[in-house]
C-alpha positions as CSV (number, residue, x, y, z in Angstrom):
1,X,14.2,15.6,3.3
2,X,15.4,14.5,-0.1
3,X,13.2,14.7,-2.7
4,X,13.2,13.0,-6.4
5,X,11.2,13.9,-9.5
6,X,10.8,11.3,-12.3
7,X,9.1,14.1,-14.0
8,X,9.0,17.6,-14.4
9,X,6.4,20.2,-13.8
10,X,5.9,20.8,-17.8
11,X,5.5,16.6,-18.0
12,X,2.7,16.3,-14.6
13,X,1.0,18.9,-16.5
14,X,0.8,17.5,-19.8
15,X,-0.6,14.0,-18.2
16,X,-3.5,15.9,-16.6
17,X,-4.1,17.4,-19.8
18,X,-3.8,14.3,-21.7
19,X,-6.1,13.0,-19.0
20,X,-8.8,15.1,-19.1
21,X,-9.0,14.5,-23.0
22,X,-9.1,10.8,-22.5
23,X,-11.7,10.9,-20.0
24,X,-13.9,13.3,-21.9
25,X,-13.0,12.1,-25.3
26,X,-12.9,8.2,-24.8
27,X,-14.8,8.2,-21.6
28,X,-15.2,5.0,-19.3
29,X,-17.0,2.0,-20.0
30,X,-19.8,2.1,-17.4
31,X,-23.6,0.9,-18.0
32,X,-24.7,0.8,-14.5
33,X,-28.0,2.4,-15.2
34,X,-27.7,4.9,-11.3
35,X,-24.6,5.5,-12.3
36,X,-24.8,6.9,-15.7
37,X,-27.9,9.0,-14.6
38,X,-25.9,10.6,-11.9
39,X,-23.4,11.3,-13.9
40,X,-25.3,12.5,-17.3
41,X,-27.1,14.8,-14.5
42,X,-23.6,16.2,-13.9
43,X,-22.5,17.2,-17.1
44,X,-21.3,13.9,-18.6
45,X,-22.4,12.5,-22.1
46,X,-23.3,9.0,-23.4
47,X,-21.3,7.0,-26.6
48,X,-22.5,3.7,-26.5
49,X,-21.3,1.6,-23.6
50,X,-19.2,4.6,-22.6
51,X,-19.4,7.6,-19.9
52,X,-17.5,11.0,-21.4
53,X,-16.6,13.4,-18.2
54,X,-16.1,16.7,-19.4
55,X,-13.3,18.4,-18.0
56,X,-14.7,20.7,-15.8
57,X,-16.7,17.9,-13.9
58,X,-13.1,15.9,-13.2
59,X,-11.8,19.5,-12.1
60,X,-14.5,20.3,-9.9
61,X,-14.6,16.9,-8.2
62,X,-11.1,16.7,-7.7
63,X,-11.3,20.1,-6.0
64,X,-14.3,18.6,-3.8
65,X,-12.5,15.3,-2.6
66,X,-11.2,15.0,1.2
67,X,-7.3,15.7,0.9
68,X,-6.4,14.3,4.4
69,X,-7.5,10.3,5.1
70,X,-7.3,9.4,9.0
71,X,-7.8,5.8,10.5
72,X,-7.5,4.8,13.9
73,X,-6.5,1.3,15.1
74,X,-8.9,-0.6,17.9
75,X,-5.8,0.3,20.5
76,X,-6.2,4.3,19.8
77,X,-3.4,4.7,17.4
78,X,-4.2,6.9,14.2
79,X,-2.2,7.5,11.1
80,X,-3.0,10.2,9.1
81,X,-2.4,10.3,5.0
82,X,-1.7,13.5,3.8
83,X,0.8,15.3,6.2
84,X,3.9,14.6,4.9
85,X,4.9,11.5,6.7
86,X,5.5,8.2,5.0
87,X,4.2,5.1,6.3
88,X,3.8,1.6,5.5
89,X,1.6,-1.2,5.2
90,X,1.6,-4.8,3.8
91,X,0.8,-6.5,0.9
92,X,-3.3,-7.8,0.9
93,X,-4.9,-11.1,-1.0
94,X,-1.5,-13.5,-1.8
95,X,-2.7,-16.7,-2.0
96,X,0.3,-18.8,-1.4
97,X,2.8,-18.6,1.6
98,X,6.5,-19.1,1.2
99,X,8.3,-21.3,3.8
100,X,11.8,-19.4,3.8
101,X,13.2,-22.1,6.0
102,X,12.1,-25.1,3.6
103,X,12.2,-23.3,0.3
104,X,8.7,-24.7,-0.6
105,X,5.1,-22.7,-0.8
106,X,1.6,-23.7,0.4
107,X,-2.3,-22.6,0.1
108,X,-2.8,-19.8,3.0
109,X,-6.0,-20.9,4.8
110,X,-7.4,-18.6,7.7
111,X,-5.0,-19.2,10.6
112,X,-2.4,-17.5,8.1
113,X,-4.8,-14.3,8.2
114,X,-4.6,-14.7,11.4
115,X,-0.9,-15.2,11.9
116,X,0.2,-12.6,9.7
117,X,-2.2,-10.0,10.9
118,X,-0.2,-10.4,14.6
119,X,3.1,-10.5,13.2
120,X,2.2,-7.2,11.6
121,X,1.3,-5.9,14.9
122,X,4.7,-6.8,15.9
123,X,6.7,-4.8,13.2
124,X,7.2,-1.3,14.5
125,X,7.5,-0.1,10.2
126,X,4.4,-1.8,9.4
127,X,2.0,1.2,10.6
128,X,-1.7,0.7,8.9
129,X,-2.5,-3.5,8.7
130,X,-4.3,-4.9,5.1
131,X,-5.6,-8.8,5.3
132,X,-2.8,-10.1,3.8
133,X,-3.8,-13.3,2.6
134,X,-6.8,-15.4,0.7
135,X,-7.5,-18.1,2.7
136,X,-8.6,-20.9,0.7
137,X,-11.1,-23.1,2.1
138,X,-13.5,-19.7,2.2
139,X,-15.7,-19.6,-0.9
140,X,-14.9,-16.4,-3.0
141,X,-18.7,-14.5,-2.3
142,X,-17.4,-14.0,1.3
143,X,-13.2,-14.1,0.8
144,X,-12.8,-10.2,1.2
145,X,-14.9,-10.1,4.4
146,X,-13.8,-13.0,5.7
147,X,-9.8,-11.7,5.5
148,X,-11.0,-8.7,7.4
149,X,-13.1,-10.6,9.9
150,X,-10.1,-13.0,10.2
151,X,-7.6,-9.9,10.8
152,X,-10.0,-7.6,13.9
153,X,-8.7,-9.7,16.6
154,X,-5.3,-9.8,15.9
155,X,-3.9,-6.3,15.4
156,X,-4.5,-3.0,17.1
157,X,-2.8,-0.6,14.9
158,X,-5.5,0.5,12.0
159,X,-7.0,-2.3,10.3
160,X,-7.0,-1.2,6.3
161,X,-10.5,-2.8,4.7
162,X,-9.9,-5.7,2.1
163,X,-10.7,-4.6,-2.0
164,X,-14.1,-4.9,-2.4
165,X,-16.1,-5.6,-5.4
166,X,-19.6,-5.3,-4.9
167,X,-22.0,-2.9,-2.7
168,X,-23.2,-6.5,-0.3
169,X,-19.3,-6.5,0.6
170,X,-19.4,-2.6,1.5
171,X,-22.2,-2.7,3.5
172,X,-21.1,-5.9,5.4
173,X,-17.7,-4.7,6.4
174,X,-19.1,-1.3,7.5
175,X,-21.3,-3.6,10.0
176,X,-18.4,-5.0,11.2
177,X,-16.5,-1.9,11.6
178,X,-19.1,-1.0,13.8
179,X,-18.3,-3.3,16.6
180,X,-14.6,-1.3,16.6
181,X,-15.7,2.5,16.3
182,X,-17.2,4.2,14.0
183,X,-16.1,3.4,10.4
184,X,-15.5,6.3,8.8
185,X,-12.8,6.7,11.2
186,X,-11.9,2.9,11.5
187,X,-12.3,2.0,7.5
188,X,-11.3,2.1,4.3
189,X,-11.9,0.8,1.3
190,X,-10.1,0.2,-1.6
191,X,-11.8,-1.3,-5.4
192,X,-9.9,-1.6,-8.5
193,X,-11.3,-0.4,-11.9
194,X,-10.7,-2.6,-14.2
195,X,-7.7,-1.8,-16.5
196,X,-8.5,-0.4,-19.7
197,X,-11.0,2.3,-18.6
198,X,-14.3,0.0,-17.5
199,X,-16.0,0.2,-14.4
200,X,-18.2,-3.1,-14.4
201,X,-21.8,-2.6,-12.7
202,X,-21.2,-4.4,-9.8
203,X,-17.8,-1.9,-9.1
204,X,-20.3,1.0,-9.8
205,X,-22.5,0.2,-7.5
206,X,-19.9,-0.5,-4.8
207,X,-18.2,2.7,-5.4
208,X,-21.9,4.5,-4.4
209,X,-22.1,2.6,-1.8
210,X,-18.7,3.2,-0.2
211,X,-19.9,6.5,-1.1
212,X,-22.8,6.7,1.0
213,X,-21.3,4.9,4.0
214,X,-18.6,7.4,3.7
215,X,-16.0,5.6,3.9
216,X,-12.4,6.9,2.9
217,X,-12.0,5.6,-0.8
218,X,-9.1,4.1,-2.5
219,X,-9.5,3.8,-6.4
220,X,-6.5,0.9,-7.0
221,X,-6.3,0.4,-10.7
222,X,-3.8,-2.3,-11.4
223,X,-3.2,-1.8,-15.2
224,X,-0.4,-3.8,-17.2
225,X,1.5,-1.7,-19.7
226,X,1.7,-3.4,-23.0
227,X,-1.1,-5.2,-22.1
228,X,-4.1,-3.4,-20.4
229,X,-2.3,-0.2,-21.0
230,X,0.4,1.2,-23.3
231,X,3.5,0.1,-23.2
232,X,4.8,3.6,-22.5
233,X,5.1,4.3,-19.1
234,X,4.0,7.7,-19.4
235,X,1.2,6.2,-21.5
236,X,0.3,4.4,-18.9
237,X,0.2,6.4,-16.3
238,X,-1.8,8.6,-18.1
239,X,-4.4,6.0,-18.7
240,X,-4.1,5.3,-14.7
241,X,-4.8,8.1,-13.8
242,X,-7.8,8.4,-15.5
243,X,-8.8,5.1,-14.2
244,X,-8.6,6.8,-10.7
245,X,-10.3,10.4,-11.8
246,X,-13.7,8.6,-12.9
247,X,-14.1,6.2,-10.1
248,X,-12.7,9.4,-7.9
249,X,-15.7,11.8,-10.1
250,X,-18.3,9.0,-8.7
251,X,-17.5,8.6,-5.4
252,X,-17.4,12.6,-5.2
253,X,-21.0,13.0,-6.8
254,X,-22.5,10.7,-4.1
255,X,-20.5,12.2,-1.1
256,X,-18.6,15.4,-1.7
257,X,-15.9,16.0,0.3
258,X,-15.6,12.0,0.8
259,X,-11.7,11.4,1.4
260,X,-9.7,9.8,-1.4
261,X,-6.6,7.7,-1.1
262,X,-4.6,8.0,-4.9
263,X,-3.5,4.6,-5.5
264,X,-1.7,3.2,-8.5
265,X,-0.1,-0.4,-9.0
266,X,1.0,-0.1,-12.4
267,X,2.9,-2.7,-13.9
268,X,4.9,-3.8,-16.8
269,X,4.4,-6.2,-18.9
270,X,7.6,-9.2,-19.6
271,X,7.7,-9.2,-23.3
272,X,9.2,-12.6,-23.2
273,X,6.7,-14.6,-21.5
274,X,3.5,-11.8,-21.3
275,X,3.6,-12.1,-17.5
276,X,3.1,-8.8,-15.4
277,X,6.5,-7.5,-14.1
278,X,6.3,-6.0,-10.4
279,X,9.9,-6.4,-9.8
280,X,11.8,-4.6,-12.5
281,X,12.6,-0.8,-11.8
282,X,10.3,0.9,-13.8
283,X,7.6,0.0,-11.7
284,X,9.8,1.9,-9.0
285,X,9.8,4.9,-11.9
286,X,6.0,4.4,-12.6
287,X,5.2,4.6,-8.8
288,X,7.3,7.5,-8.4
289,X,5.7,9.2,-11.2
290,X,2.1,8.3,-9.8
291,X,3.1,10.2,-6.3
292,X,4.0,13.1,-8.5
293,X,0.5,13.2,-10.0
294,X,-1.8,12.4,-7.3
295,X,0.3,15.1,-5.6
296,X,-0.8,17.5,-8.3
297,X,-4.3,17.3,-7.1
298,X,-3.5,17.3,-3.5
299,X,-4.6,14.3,-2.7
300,X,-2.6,11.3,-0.3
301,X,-1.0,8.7,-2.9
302,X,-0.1,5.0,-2.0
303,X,2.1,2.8,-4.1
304,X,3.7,-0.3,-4.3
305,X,6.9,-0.1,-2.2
306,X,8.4,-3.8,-2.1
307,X,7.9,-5.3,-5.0
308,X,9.6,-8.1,-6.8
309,X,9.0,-11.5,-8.9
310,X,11.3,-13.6,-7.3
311,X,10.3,-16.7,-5.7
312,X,12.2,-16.7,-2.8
313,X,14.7,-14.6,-0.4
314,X,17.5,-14.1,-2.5
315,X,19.4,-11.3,-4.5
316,X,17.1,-10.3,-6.9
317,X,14.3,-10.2,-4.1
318,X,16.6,-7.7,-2.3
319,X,17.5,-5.8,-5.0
320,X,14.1,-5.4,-6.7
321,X,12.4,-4.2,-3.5
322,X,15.4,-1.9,-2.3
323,X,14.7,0.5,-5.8
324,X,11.0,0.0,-5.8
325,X,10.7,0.9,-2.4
326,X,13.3,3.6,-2.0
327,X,12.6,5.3,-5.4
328,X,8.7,6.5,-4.5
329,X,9.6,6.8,-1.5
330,X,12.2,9.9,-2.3
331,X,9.2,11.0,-5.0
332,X,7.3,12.0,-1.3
333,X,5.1,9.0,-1.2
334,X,2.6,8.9,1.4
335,X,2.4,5.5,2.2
336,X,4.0,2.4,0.7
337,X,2.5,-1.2,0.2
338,X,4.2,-4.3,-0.4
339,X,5.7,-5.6,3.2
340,X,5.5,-9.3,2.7
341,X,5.1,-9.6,-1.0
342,X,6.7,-12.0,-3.0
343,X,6.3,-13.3,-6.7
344,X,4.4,-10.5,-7.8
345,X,1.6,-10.6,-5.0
346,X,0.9,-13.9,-5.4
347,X,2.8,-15.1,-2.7
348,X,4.1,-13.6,0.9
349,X,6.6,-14.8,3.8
350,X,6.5,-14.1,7.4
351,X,10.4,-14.1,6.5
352,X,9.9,-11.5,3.8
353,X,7.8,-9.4,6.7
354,X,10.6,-9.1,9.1
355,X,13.0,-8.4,6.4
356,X,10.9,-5.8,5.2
357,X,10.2,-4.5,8.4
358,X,14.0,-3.8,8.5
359,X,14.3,-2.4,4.8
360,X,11.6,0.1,5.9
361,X,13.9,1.7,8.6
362,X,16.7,1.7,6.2
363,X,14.3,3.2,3.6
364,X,13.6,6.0,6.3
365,X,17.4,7.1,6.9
366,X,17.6,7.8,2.9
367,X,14.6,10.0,3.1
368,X,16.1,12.1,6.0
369,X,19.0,12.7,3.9
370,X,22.6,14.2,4.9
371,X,22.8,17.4,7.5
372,X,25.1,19.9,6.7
373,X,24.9,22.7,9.1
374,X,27.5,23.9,11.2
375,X,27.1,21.8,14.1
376,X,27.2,18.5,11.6
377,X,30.2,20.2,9.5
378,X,32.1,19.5,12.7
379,X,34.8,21.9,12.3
380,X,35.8,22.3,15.9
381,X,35.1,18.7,16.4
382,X,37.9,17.6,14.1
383,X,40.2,20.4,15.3
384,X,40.2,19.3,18.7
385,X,40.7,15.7,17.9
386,X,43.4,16.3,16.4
387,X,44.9,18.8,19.2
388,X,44.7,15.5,21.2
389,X,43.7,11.8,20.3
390,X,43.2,11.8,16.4
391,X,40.1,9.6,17.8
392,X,36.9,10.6,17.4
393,X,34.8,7.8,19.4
394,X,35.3,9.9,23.0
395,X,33.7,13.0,21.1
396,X,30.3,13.9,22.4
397,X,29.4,14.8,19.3
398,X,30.1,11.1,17.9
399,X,27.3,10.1,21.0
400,X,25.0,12.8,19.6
401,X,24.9,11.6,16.2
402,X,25.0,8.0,17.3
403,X,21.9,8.8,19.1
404,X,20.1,10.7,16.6
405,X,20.7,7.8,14.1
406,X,23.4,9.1,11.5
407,X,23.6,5.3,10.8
408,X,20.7,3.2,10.9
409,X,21.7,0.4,13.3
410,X,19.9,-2.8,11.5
411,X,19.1,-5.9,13.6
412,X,19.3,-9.0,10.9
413,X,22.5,-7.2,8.3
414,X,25.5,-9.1,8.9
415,X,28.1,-6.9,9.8
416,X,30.7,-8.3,12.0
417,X,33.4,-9.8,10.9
418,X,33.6,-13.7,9.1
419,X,35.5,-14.8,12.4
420,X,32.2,-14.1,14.5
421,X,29.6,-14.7,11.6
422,X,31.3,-18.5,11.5
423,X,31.5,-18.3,15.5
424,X,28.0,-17.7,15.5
425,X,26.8,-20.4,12.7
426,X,27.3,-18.6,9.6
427,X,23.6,-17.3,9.6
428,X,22.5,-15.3,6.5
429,X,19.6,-12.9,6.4
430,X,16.8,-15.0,5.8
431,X,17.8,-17.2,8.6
432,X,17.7,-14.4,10.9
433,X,14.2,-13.0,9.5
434,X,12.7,-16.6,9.4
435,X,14.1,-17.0,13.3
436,X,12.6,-13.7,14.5
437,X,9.4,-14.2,12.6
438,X,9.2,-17.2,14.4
439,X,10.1,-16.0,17.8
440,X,7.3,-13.2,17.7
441,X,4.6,-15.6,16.4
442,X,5.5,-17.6,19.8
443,X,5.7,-14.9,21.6
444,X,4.0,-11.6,20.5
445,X,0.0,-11.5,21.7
446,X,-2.6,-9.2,21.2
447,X,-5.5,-8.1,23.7
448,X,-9.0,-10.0,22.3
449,X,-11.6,-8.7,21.4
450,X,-14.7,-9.2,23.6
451,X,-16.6,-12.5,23.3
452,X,-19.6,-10.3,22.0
453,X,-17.7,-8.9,19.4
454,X,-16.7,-12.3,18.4
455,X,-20.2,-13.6,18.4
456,X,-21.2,-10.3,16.4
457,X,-18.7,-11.0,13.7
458,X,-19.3,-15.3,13.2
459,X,-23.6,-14.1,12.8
460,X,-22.4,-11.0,10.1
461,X,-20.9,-13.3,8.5
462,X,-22.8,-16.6,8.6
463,X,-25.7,-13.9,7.0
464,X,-23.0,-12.8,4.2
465,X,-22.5,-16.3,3.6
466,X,-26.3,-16.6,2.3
467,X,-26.9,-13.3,1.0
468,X,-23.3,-13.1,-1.0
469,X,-22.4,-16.9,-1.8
470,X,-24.2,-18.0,-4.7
């Protein structure tokens, strides 16, 4: 498999370094009272508003954390983060919905969590499902549980939890976890410090409590360099990463061993208009450069994959997500997000899903890379062509490699010739995408859940709705 490095050995080990003096010299704004007495009891030291780890607390909870995250789907399936594979998953909380074949956007409401969550199903590169979108006519208390209570029904590959935000939130989507399997094996859970260096009291106590529960944890910081973090990318990631060590030291102290997911969704900032840049290459580079890390300590690392700021299926769409996709993804990326996303997550397409879909595969026959053995050096192959028909397409060796997929056969790519793309209507890409995402939301179903389930989930969260919605 081919493998890039954005950054050498000397340069990943100079981060952790500059790390660990960050976290025990600046430390983390946290004043959630549990919080700071655990981690005072560990070792750490109080300045003010701020936590200071020492060094050999982040080393030793590091070495404690779960390398290996496995989650199983309601149909059986399980993907495992950690082994070497890459998988993919989709974007989770756009609020708007892009119409590829009108060229206009809309709120999402829930039957687009719905939707979307069985087109997922449908996607054979879409492996592990995240709610994709924020419905809107759900008040905010209850939106992350009601994304993942809107998704259960509708896929049975492994149902990612929603980003949570405060410990009522954990405990309510463990419940409903329940009615699948058992959530530590059906969950996770993903929370986002908040860029630079603060863990907020609420987020503290979540983080316990997905703790406690122990559910595999995802610390997703989402920092902007130049303007919640440097403007330096290694800068940045440095501070990132620190961002994921302390909520990664907490979660460890409550439940050692507890498996951690290293996430990163590092972004740059426009310097012309201030707006966060998902779509330019360096957040390919900074992605890349946050697998190499996470790496370092062992540990499964998702990314963001496709990525752009366009507002619709065009070039730039194509081209941003092509290198921020393909670039982690050669750094030995785990798993990548982003199927779907548009506009810098603040948007998604059932187009864009199918499209993505197909990018994924294509993304897959760049990691396998180029064989060069004796068999695919085809020496005796060419000599015996040309001892006879110069023509290579009778060769069983042209059917082997056809069948192993030398060339990654895509199903939406125009690749005839113009006399049969004008025969057949002169459809693009997106038309093909926006037709097949239609055609599998007609006609691709998923088994129900059981009308007790069902029942189960509308009474968990008519009681979230008057404990969490204030």
């Amino acid at each position: 498999m081919i493998r890039l490095s954005i950054l050498d050995d000397n340069e990943i080990e100079a981060i952790h370094q500059a790390t660990l003096r960050i976290l025990a010299e600046t430390g983390v704004v946290l004043t959630e009272p549990k919080s700071r007495t655990l981690l005072t009891d560990a070792g750490a030291k109080v300045h003010e508003t701020r936590v200071l780890l020492p060094p050999e607390l982040v080393e030793r909870c590091i070495a404690l954390a779960g390398k290996r995250t496995t989650i199983r789907g309601r149909g059986g399936a399980v993907k495992t983060l950690g082994e070497g594979n890459l998988y993919f998953h989709n974007l989770g909380g756009a609020p708007q919905i892009y119409d590829a074949a009108s060229g206009t956007r809309r709120l999402a409401v829930v039957q687009d969590v719905k939707d979307s969550t069985r087109l997922l199903d449908a996607l054979e590169n879409c492996h592990t499902i995240t709610p994709f979108f924020t419905p809107t006519e759900v008040p905010g208390g209850v939106m992350s549980l009601a994304m993942y209570r809107h998704s259960l029904a509708y896929t049975l590959k492994p149902l990612q939890g929603p980003g949570v935000q405060f410990a009522g939130e954990v405990r309510y989507a463990v419940k409903m976890a329940e009615l699948i399997g058992p959530p530590a094996e059906v969950l996770t859970l993903s929370l986002s410090p908040v860029s630079p260096l603060s863990i907020p009291n609420h987020e503290a106590e979540a983080i316990m409590e997905i703790a406690r529960q122990g559910i595999a944890f995802a610390p997703l910081p989402c920092p902007t360099a130049g303007t919640t973090a440097p403007f330096s990318i290694s800068g940045a990631i440095t501070q990132q990463n620190a961002e994921v060590l302390a909520a990664l030291v907490l979660a460890e102290l409550v439940h050692p061993g507890l498996p951690i997911i290293y996430c990163g969704r590092l972004a740059m900032m426009e310097p012309r208009s201030g707006l966060s840049v998902w779509g330019g290459v360096e957040m390919g580079m900074a992605s890349a450069g946050t697998v190499q890390i996470g790496h370092r300590y062992g540990l499964p690392v998702n990314v963001y994959g496709f990525s752009t700021n366009a507002h619709g299926l065009d070039a730039q769409d194509g081209f941003e997500r092509a290198l921020n996709a393909a670039i982690p993804a050669l750094a030995g990326a785990d798993e990548l997000s982003g199927i779907g996303e548009m506009e810098a997550g603040v948007m998604g397409s059932y187009a864009q899903m199918v499209a993505d879909n197909e990018f994924a595969g294509s993304i897959y026959r760049i990691r396998k890379g180029i064989a060069a053995d004796a068999d695919a050096l085809a020496v005796d192959v060419i000599a015996s062509a040309m001892s006879s028909t110069r023509n290579f397409l009778g060769q069983k060796h042209t059917m082997k490699y056809l069948r192993s997929g030398e060339v990654y056969l895509t199903k939406l790519a125009e690749r005839g010739s113009w006399e049969a793309w004008e025969n057949a209507g002169r459809l693009g890409f997106v038309e093909r995408a926006q037709a097949e995402a239609e055609k599998l939301l007609r006609e691709h179903q998923v088994p129900p859940l059981e009308a007790a389930q069902e029942r189960e989930l509308d009474a968990l969260m008519k009681a979230a709705n008057i404990e969490l919605v204030k």
